[in-house]
DRENTORKOL-3810 file (N, C-alpha, C; in nm, 4 decimals):
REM DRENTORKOL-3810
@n.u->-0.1104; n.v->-2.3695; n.w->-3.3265; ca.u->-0.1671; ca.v->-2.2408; ca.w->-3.2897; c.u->-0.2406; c.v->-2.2505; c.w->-3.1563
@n.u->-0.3368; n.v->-2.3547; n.w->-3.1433; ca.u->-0.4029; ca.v->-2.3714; ca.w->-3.0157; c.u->-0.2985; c.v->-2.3902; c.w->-2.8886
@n.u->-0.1794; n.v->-2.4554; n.w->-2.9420; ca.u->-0.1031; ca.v->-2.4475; ca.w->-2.8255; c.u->-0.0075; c.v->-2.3236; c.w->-2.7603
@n.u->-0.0203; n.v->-2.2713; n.w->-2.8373; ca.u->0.0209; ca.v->-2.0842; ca.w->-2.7740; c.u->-0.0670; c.v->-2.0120; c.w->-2.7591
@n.u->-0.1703; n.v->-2.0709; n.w->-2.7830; ca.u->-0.3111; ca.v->-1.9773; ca.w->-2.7459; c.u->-0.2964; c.v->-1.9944; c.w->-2.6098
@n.u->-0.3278; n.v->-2.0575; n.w->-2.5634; ca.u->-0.3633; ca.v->-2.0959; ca.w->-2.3648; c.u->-0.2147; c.v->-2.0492; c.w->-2.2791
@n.u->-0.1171; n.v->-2.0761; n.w->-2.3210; ca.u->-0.0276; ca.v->-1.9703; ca.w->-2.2433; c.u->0.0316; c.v->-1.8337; c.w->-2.2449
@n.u->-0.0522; n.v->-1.8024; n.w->-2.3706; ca.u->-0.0308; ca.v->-1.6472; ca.w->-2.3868; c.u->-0.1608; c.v->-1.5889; c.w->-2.3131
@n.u->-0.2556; n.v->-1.6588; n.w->-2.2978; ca.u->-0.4014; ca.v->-1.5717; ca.w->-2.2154; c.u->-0.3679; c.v->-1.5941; c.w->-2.1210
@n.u->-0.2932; n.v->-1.7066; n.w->-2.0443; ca.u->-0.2698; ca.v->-1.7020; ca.w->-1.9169; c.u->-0.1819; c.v->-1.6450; c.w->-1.9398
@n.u->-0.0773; n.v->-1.5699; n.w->-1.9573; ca.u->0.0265; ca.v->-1.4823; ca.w->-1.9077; c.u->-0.0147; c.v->-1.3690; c.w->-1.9189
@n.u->-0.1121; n.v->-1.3209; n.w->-2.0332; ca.u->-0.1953; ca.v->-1.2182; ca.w->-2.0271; c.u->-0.2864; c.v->-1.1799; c.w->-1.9006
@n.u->-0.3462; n.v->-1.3082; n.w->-1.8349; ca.u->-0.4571; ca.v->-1.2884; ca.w->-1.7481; c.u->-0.3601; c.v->-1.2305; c.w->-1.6104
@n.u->-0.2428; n.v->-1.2992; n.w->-1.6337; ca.u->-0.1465; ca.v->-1.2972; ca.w->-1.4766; c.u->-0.0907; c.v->-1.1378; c.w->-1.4756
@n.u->-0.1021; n.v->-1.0858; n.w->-1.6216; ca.u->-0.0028; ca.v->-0.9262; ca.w->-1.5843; c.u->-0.1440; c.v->-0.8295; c.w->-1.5761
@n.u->-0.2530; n.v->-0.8488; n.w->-1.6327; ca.u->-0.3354; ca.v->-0.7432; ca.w->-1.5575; c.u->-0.3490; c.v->-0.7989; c.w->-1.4426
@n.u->-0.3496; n.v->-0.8879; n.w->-1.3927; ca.u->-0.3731; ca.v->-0.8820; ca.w->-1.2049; c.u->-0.2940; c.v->-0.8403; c.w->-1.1526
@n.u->-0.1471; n.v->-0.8570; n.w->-1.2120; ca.u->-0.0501; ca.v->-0.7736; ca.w->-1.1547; c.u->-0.0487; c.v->-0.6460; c.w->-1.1486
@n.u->-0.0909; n.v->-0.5929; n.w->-1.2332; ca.u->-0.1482; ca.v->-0.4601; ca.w->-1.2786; c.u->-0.2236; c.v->-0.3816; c.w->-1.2008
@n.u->-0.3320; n.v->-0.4752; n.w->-1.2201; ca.u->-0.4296; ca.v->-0.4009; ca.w->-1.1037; c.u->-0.4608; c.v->-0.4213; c.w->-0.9585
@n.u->-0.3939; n.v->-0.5848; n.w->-0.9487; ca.u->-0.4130; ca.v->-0.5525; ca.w->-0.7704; c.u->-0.2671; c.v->-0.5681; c.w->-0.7497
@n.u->-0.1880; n.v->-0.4714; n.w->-0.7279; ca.u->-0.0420; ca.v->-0.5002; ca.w->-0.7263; c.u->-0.0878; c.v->-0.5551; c.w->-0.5456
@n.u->0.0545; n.v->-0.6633; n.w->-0.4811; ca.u->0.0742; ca.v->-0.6840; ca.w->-0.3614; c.u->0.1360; c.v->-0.5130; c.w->-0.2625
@n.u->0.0877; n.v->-0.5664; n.w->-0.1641; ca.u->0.1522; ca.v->-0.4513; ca.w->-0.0673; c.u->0.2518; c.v->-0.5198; c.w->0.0001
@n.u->0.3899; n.v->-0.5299; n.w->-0.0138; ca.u->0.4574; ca.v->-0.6088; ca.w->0.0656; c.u->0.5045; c.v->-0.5665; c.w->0.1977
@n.u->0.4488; n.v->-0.4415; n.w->0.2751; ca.u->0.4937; ca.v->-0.3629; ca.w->0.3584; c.u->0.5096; c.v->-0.3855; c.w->0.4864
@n.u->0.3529; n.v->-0.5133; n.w->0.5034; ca.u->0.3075; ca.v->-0.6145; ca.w->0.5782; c.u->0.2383; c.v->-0.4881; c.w->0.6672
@n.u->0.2180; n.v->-0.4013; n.w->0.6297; ca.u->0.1028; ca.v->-0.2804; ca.w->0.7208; c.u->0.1654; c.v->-0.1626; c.w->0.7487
@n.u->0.2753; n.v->-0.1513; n.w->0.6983; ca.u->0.3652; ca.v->-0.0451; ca.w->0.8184; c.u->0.3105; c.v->0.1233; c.w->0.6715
@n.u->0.3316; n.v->0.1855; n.w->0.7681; ca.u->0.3301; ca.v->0.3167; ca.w->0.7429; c.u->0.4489; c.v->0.3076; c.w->0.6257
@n.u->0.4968; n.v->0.3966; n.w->0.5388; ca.u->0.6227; ca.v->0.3889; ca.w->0.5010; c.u->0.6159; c.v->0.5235; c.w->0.4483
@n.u->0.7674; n.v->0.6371; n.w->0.3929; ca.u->0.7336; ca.v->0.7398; ca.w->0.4013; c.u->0.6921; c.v->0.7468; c.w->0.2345
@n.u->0.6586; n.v->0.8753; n.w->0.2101; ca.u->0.5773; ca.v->0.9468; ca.w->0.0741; c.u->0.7109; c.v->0.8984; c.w->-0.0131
@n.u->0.6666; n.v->0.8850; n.w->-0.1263; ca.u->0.8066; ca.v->0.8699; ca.w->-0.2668; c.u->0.6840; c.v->0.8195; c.w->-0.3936
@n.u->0.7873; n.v->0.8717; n.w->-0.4905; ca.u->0.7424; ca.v->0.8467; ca.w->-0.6151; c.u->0.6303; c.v->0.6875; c.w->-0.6568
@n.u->0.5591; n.v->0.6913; n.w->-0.7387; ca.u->0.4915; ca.v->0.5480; ca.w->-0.7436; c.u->0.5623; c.v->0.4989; c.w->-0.8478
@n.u->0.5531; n.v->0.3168; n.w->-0.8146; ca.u->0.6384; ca.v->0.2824; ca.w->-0.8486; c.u->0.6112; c.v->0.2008; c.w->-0.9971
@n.u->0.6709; n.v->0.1322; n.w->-1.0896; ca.u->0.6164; ca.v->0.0912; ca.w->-1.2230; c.u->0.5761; c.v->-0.0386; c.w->-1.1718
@n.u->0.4914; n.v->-0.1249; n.w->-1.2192; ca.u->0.4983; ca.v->-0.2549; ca.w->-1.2224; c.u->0.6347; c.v->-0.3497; c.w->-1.2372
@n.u->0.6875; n.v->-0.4400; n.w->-1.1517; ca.u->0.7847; ca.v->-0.5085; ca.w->-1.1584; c.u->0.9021; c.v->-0.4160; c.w->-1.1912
@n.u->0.9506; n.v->-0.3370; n.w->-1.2152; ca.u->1.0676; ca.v->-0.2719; ca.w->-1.2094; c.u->1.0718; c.v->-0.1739; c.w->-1.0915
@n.u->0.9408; n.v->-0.1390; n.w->-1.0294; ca.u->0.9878; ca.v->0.0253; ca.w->-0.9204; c.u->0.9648; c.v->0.1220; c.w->-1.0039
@n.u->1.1122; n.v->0.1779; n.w->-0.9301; ca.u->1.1277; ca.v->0.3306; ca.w->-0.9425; c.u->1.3122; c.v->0.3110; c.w->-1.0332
@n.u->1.3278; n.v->0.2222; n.w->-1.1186; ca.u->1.4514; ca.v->0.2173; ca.w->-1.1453; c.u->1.4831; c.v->0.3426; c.w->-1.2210
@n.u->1.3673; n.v->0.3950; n.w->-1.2921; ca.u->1.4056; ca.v->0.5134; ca.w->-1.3927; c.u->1.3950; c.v->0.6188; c.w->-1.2513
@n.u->1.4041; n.v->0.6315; n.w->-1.1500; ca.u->1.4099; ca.v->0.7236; ca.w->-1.0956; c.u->1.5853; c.v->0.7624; c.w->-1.0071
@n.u->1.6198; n.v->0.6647; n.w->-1.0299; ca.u->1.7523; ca.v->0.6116; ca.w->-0.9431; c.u->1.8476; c.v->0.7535; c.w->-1.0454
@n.u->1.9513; n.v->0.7891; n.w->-0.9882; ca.u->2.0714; ca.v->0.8763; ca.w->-1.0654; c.u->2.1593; c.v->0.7680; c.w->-1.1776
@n.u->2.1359; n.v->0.8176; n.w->-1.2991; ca.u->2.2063; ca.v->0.8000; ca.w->-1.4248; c.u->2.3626; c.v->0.7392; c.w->-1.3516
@n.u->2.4387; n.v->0.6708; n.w->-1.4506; ca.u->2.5696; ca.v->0.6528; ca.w->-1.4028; c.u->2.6720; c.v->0.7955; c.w->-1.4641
@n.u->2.7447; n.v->0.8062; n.w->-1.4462; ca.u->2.8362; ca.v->0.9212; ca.w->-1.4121; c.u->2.7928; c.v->1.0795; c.w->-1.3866
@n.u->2.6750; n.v->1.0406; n.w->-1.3543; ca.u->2.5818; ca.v->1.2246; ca.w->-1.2890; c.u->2.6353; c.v->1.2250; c.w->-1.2115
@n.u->2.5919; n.v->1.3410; n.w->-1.1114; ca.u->2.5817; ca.v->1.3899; ca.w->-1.0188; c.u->2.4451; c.v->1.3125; c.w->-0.8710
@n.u->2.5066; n.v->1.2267; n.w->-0.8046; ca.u->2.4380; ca.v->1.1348; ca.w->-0.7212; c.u->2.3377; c.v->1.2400; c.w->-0.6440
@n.u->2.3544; n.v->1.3590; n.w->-0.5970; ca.u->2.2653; ca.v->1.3764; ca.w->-0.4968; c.u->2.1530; c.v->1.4716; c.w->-0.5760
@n.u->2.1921; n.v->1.4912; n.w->-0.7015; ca.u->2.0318; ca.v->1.5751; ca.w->-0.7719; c.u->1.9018; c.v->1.5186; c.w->-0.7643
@n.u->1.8870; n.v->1.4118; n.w->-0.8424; ca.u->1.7740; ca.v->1.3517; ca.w->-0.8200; c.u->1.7062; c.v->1.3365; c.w->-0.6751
@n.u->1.7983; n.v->1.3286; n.w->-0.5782; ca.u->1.7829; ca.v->1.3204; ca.w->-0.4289; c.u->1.7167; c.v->1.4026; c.w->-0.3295
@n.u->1.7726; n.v->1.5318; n.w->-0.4094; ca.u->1.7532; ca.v->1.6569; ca.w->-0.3713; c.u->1.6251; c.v->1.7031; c.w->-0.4256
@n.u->1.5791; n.v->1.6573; n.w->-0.5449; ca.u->1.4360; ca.v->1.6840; ca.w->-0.6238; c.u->1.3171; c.v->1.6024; c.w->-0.5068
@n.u->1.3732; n.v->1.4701; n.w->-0.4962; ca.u->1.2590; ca.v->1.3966; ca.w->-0.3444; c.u->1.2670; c.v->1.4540; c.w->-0.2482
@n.u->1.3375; n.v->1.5192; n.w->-0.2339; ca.u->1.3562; ca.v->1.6457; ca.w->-0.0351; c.u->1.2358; c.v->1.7189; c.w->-0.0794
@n.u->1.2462; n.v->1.7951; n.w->-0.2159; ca.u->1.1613; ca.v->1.8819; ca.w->-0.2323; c.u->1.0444; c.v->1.8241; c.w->-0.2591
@n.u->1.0116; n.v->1.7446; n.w->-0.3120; ca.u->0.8696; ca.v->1.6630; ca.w->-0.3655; c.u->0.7932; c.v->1.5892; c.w->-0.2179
@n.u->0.9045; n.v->1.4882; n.w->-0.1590; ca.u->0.8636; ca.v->1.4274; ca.w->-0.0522; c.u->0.9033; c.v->1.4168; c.w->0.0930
@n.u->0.9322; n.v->1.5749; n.w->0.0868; ca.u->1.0083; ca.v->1.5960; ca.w->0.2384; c.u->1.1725; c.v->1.5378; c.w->0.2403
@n.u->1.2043; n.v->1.5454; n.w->0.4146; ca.u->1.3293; ca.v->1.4710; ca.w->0.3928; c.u->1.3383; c.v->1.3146; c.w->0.3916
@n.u->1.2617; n.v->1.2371; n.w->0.4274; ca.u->1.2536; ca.v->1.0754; ca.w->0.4143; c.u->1.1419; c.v->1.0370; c.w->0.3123
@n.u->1.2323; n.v->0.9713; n.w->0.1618; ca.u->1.1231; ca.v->0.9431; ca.w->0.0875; c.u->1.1973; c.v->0.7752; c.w->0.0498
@n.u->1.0528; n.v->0.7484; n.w->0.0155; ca.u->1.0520; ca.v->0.5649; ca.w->-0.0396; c.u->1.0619; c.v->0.5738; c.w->-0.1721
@n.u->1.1857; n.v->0.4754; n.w->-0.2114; ca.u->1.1388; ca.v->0.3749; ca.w->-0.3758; c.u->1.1393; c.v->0.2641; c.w->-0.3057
@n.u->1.0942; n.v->0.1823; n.w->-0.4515; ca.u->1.0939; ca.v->0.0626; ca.w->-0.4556; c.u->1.1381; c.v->-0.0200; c.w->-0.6327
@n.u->1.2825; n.v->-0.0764; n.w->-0.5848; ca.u->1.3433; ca.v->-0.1280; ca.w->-0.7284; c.u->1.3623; c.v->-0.2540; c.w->-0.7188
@n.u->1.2964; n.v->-0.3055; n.w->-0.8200; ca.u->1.2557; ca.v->-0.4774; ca.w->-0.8181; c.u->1.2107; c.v->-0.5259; c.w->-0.7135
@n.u->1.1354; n.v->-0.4566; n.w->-0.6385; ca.u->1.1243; ca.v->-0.5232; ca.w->-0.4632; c.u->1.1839; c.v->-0.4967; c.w->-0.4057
@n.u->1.2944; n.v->-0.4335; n.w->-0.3730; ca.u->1.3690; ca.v->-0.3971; ca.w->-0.3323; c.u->1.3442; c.v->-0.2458; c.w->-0.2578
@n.u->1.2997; n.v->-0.2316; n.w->-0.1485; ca.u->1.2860; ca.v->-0.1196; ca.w->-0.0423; c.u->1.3851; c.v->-0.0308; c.w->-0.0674
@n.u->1.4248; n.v->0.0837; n.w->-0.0354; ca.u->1.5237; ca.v->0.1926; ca.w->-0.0904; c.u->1.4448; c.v->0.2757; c.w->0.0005
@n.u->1.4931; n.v->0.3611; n.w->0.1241; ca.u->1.4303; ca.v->0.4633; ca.w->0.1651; c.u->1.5752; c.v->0.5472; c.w->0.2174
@n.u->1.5513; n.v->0.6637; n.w->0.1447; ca.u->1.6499; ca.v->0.7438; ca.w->0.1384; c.u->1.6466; c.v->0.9064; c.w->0.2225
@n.u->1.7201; n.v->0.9342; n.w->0.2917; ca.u->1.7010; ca.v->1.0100; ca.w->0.3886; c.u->1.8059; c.v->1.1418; c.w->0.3640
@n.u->1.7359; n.v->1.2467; n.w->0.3230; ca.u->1.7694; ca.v->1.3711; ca.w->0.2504; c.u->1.8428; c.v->1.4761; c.w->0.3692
@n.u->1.8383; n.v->1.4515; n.w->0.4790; ca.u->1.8110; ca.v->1.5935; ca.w->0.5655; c.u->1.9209; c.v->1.5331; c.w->0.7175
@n.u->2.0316; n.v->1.6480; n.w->0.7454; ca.u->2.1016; ca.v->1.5973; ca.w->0.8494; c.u->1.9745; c.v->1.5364; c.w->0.9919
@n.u->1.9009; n.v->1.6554; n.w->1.0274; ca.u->1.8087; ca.v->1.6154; ca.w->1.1276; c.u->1.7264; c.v->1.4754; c.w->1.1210
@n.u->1.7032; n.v->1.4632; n.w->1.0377; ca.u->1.6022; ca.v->1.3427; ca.w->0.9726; c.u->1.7232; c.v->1.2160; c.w->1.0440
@n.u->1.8292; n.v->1.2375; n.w->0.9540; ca.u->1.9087; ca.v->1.0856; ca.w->0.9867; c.u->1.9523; c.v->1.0665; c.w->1.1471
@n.u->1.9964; n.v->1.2375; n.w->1.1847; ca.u->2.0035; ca.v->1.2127; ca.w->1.3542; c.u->1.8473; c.v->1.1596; c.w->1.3824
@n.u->1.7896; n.v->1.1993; n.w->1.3915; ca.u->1.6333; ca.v->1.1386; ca.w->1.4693; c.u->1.5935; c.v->1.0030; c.w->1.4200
@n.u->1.5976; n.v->0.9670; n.w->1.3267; ca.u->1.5653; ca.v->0.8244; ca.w->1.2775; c.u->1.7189; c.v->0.7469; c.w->1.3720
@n.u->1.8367; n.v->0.7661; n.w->1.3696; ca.u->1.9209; ca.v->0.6867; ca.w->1.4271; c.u->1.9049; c.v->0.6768; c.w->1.5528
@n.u->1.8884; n.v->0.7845; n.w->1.6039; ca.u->1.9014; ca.v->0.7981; ca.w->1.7531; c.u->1.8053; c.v->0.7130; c.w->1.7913
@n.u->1.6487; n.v->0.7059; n.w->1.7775; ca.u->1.5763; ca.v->0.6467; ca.w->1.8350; c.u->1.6013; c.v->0.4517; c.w->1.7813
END
């Protein structure tokens, strides 16, 4: 018993820190508005179902977070760009 005691409090102690001071991996940068994300998974429940319709959910972040909005799935950066103007101006420059 004592020996699953000490690695269950430490794995306990390691997910509220994760919890509460999540990392910023952004390294400073601005990034645009989007949904917040879960601990260690993101925004995976936010991604389009498999055989939907791909651009609904997409179209709900245009409206929520303008035309350039951020996830983040498993670490994984995802910034998705809703709006013809948006993608000309972000490319061009």
């Amino acid at each position: 018993m004592g020996l699953l005691l000490l690695p269950a409090v430490v794995l306990a102690a390691f997910i509220v820190y994760y919890v509460l001071f999540p990392k910023k991996k952004t390294g400073g940068l601005d990034l645009p508005p989007g949904p917040k994300p879960l601990p260690l998974v993101g925004n995976i429940f936010d991604l389009p179902p498999a055989g939907k319709a791909e651009y609904k959910p997409w179209a709900k972040f245009k409206d929520l977070y303008r035309p350039i909005s951020f996830n983040n799935v498993f670490g994984t950066p995802l910034i998705v760009l809703n709006d013809r103007f948006a993608i000309h101006e972000l490319l061009e420059k």
